[in-house]
C-alpha positions as CSV (number, residue, x, y, z in Angstrom):
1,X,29.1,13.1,6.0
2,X,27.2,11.8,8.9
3,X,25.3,9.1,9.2
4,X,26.2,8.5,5.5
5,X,28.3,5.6,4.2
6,X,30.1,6.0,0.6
7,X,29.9,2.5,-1.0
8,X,32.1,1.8,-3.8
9,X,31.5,-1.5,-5.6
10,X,32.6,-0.3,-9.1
11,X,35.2,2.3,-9.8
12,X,32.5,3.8,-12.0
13,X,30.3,3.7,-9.5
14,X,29.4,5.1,-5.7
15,X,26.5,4.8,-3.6
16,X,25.1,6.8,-0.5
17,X,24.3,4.3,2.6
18,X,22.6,6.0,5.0
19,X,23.9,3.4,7.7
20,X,20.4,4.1,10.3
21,X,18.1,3.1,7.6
22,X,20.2,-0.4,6.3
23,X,20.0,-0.8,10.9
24,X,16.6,0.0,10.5
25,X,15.6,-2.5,6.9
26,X,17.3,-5.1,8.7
27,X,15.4,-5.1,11.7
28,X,12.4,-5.0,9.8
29,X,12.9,-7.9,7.9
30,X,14.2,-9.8,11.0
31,X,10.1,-8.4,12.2
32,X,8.4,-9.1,9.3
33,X,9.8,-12.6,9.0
34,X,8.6,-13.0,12.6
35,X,5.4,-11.8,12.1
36,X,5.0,-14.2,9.1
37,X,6.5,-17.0,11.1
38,X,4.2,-16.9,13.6
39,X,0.8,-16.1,11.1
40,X,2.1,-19.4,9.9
41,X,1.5,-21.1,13.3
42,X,-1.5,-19.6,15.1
43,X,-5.1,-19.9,14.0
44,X,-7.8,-22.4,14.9
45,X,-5.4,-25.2,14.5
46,X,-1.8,-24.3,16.2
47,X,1.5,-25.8,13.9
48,X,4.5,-25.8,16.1
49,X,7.2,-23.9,13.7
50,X,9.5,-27.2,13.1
51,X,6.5,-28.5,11.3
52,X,6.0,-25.3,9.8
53,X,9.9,-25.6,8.1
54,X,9.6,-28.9,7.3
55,X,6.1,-28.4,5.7
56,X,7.8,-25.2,3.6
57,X,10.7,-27.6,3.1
58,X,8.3,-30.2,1.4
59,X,8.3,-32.8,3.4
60,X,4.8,-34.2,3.4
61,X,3.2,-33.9,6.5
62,X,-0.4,-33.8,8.5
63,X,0.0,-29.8,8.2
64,X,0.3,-29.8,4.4
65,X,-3.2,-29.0,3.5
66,X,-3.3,-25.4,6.6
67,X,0.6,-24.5,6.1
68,X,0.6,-24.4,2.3
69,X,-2.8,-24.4,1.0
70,X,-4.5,-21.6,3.3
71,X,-1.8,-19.9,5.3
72,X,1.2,-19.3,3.3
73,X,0.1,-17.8,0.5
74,X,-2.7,-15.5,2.4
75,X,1.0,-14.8,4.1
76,X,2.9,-13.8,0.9
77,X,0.1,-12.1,-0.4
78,X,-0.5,-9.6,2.6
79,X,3.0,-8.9,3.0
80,X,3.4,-8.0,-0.9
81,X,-0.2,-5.7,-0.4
82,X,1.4,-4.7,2.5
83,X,5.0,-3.8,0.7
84,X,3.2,-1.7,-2.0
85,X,0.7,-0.2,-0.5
86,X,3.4,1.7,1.6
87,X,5.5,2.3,-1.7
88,X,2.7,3.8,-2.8
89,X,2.0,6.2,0.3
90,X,5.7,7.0,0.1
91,X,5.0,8.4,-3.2
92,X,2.3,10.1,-3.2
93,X,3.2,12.1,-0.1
94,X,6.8,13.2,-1.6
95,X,4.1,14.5,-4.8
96,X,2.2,16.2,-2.3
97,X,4.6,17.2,0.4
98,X,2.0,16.1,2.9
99,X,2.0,13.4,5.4
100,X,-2.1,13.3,5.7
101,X,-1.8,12.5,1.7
102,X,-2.3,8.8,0.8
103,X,-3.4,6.6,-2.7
104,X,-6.5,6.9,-1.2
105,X,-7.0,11.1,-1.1
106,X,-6.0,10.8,-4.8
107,X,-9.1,8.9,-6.0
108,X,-7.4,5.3,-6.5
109,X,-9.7,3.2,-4.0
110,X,-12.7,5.2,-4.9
111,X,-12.1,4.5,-8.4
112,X,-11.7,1.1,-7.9
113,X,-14.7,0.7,-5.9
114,X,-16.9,2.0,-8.8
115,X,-15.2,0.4,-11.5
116,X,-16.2,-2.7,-10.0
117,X,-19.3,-2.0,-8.9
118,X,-20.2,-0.4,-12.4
119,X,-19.0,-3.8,-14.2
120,X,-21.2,-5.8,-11.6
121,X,-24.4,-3.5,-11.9
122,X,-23.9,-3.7,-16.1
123,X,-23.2,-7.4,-16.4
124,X,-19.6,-6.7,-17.5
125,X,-18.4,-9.1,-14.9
126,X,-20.0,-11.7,-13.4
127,X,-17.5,-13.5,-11.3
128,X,-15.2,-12.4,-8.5
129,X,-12.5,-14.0,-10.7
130,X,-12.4,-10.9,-13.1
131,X,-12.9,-8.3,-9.8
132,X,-9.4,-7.2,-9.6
133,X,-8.5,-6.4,-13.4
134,X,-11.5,-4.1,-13.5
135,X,-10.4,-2.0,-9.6
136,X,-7.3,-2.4,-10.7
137,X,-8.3,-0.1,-14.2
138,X,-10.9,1.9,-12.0
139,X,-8.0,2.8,-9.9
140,X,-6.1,4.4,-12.8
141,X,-8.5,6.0,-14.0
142,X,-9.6,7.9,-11.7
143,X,-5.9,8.8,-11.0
144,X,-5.3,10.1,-14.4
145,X,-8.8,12.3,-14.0
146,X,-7.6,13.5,-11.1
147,X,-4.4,14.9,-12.5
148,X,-5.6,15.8,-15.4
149,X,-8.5,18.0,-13.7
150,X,-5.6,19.4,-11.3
151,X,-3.2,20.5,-14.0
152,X,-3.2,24.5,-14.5
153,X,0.3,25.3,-16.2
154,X,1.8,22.9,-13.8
155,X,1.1,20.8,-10.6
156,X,0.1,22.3,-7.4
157,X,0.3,19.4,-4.9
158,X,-2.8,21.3,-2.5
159,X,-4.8,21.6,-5.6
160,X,-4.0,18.1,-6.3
161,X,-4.9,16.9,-3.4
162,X,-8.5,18.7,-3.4
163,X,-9.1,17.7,-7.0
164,X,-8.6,14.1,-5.5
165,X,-10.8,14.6,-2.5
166,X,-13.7,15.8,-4.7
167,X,-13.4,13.0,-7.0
168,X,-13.4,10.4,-4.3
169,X,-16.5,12.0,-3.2
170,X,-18.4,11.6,-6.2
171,X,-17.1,8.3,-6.8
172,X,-18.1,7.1,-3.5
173,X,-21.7,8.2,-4.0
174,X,-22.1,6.1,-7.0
175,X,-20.8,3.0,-4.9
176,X,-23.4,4.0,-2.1
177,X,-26.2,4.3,-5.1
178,X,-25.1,0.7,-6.7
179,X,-25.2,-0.8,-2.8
180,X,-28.8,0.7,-2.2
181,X,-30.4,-0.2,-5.5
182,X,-28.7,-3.8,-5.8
183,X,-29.9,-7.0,-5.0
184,X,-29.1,-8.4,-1.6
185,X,-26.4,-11.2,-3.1
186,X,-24.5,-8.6,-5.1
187,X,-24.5,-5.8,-2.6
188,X,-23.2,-8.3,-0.5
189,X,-20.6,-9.7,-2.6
190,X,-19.1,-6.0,-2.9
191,X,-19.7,-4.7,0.9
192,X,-17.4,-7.9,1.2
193,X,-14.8,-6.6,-1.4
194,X,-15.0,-3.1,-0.1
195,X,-14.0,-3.7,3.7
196,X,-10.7,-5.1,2.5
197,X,-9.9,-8.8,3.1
198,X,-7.2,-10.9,2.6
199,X,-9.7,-14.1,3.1
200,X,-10.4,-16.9,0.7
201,X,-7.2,-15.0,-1.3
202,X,-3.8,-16.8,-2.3
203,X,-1.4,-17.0,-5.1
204,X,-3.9,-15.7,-7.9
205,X,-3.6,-12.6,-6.3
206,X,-0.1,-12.2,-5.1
207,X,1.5,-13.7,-8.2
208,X,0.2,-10.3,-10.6
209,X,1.4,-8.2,-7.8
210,X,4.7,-9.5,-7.1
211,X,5.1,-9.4,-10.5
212,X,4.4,-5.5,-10.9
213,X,6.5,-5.2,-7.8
214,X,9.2,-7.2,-10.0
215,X,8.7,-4.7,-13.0
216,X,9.0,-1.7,-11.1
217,X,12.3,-2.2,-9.2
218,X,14.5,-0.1,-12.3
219,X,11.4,2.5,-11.6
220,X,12.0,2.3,-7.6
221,X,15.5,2.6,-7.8
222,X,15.6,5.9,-10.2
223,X,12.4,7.0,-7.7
224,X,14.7,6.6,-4.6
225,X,16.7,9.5,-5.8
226,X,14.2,11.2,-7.6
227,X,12.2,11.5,-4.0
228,X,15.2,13.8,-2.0
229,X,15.2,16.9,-4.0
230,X,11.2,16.9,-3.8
231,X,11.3,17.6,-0.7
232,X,13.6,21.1,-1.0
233,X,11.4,24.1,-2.1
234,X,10.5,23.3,-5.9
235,X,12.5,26.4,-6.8
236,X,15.5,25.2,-5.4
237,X,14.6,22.0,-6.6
238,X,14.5,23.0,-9.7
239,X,17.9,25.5,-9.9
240,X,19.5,22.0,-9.1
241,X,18.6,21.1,-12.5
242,X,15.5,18.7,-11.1
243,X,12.5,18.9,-13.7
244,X,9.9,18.8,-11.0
245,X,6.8,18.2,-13.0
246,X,7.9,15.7,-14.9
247,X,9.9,14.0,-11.6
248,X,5.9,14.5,-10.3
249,X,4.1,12.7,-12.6
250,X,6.3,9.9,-12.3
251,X,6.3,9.2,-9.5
252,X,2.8,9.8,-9.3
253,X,2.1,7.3,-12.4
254,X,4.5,4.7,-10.1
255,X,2.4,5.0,-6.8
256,X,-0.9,4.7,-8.5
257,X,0.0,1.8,-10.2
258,X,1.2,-0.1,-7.1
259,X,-1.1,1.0,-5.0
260,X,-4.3,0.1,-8.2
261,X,-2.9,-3.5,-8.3
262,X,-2.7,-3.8,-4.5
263,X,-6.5,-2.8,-4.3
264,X,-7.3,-5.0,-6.7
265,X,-5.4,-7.8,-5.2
266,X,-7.1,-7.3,-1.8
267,X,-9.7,-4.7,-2.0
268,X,-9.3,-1.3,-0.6
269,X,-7.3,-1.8,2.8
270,X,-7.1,1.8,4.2
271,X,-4.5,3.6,6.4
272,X,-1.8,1.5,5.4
273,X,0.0,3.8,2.5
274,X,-0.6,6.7,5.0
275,X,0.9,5.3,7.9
276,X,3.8,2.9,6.8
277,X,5.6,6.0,5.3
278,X,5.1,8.2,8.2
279,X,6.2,5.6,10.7
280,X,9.2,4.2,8.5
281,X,10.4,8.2,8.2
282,X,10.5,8.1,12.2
283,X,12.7,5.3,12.4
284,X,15.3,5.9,10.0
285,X,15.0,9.9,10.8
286,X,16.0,10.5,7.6
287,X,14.8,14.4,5.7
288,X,12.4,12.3,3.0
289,X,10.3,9.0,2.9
290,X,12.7,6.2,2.3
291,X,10.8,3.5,0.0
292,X,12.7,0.7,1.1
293,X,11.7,1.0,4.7
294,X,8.1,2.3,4.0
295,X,8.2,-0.9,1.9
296,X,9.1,-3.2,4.6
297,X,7.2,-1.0,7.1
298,X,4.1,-1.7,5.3
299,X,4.6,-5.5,4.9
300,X,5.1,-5.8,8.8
301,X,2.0,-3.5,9.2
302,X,-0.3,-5.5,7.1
303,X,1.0,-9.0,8.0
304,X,0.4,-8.0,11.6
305,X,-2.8,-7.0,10.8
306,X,-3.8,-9.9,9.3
307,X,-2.5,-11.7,12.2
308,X,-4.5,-10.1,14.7
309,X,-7.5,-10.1,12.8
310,X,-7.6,-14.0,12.2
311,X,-6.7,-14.6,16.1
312,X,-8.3,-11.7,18.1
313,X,-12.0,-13.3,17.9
314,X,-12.0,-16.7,17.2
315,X,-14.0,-18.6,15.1
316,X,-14.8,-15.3,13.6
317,X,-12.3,-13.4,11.3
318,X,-12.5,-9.5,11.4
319,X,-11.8,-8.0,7.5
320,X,-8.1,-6.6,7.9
321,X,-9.5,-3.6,6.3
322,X,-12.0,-3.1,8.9
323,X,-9.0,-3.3,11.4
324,X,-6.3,-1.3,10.0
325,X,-9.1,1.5,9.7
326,X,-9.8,1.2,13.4
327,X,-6.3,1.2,14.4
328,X,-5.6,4.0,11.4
329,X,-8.4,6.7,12.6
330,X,-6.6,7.3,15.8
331,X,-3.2,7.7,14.0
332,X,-5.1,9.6,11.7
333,X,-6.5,12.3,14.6
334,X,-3.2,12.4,16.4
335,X,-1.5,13.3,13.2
336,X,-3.6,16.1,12.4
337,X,-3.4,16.7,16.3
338,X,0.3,17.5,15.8
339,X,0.2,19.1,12.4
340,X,-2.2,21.8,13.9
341,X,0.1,22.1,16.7
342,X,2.9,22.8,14.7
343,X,1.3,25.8,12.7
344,X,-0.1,27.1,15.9
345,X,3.5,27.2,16.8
């Protein structure tokens, strides 16, 4: 077959490499560990990368205190957001057969926006400490209303997608309400949250998520097969023996869940899960979104973000939310630029 590698570690068992994408996941994590390399050295104070290794090494140092206190783990943490927000993306657009289709369209950073801003304006929480368990369970939430509000004898990814963009609506006029009625220190505290920020955030945050990540590999590996026939005609899909609503809602249930506990982690960081697919898809050329790549697309994405947000205006530090939705509108306008084009045609 071309372009297809039959691997055979097991008499028992055979595997499919498509050999572009393992070129292509290779040289993304050559990037990303670049990227990450040289987040580690640049800021106000510049670490020359043997210092770096030694620091990561253990070897005390005079860098200890900006390598391993306040760099590194920002690092780990935006790469892991990074990682599952494009996971995520991946996900939801195989669900919805649609590349303009995100976490996002679905309700999940809208939910998690009022979630928190509910608990804050109740008293439920009172310390940003107990934020991301409460976006994080706004998040799915809202999901699961969304789907649930969509369901009529079976899934229709448009009407899914609508549903989703109605919800998000609602939602985010009840976090516009909450930020007009609130006092001035807790309407700041959550404008802060909402623009997406991996600032003043380490390994509280990116231990839960790696964890999830950890979790869901066994659910990534059965959803890297389950995401090719998707993308046939759900007809033929299903004549192959495929149960497509179910194979839906799983994957559905996986991407919301990654993509709730990377909100929550970091706040809502937009254009990420709908670009990393997209642009991981172009690389490898490959008929559906491979997860792997989008994965390590994502992590490159986000880490390079929050690269050029710490450096591009020094002393001051641009949210990397507030960046990636700069760069993403753009993307976002070309992509529907070429969409339109393509049904014109």
């Amino acid at each position: 077959m071309d372009g297809l590698t039959v691997l055979r570690p097991h008499p028992r068992v055979s595997l499919l490499l498509h050999r572009r994408s393992a070129v292509v996941a290779c040289a993304l994590v050559v990037l990303l560990a670049a990227v990450m390399l040289a987040s580690a050295c640049v800021g106000q104070t510049f670490v020359p990368p043997a210092e770096v290794w030694r620091t990561l090494r253990g070897q005390a140092g005079p860098y200890d205190l900006v390598v391993n206190e306040l760099r590194v783990p920002r690092i780990a943490l935006g790469a892991l957001v990074g990682a599952a927000l494009g996971l995520a993306g991946a996900l939801v657009q195989t669900v919805t057969r649609n590349p303009l289709a995100s976490p996002d369209v679905i309700g999940v950073g809208h939910g998690a926006a009022a979630a928190t801003v509910l608990a804050l304006s109740t008293g439920v929480i009172t310390s940003p400490g107990a934020m991301p368990a409460v976006s994080v369970a706004g998040g799915l939430g809202a999901a699961a209303l969304v789907y649930v509000l969509a369901w009529r004898r079976g899934m229709h990814p448009h009407r899914f997608v609508l549903t989703g963009v109605g919800i998000g609506v609602a939602l985010s006029a009840v976090v516009q309400l909450y930020l007009t009625d609130s006092e001035l220190e807790a309407a700041e505290q959550i404008k802060l949250w909402l623009t997406g920020s991996l600032n003043g955030r380490g390994w509280d945050q990116a231990g839960p998520l790696a964890a999830v990540l950890l979790l869901a590999v066994p659910a990534l590996v059965w959803a890297s097969r389950a995401v090719r026939p998707l993308w046939l005609d759900p007809d033929t899909a299903a004549a192959l023996g495929v149960r497509v609503d179910r194979v839906r809602l799983g994957l559905t249930v996986l991407g919301v869940i990654l993509a709730a506990t990377a909100t929550g982690a970091a706040g809502p960081i937009g254009f990420v899960a709908l670009t990393a697919p997209q642009l991981a898809r172009r690389l490898t050329r490959t008929p559906h979104l491979p997860l792997l790549t989008s994965a390590l697309t994502g992590a490159v994405v986000l880490a390079g973000a929050d690269l050029a947000a710490r450096t591009l205006l020094p002393p001051l530090e641009i949210p990397v939310g507030a960046l990636t939705a700069l760069v993403g509108g753009p993307y976002l306008l070309w992509l529907l630029g070429r969409r339109s084009g393509d049904i014109r045609g």
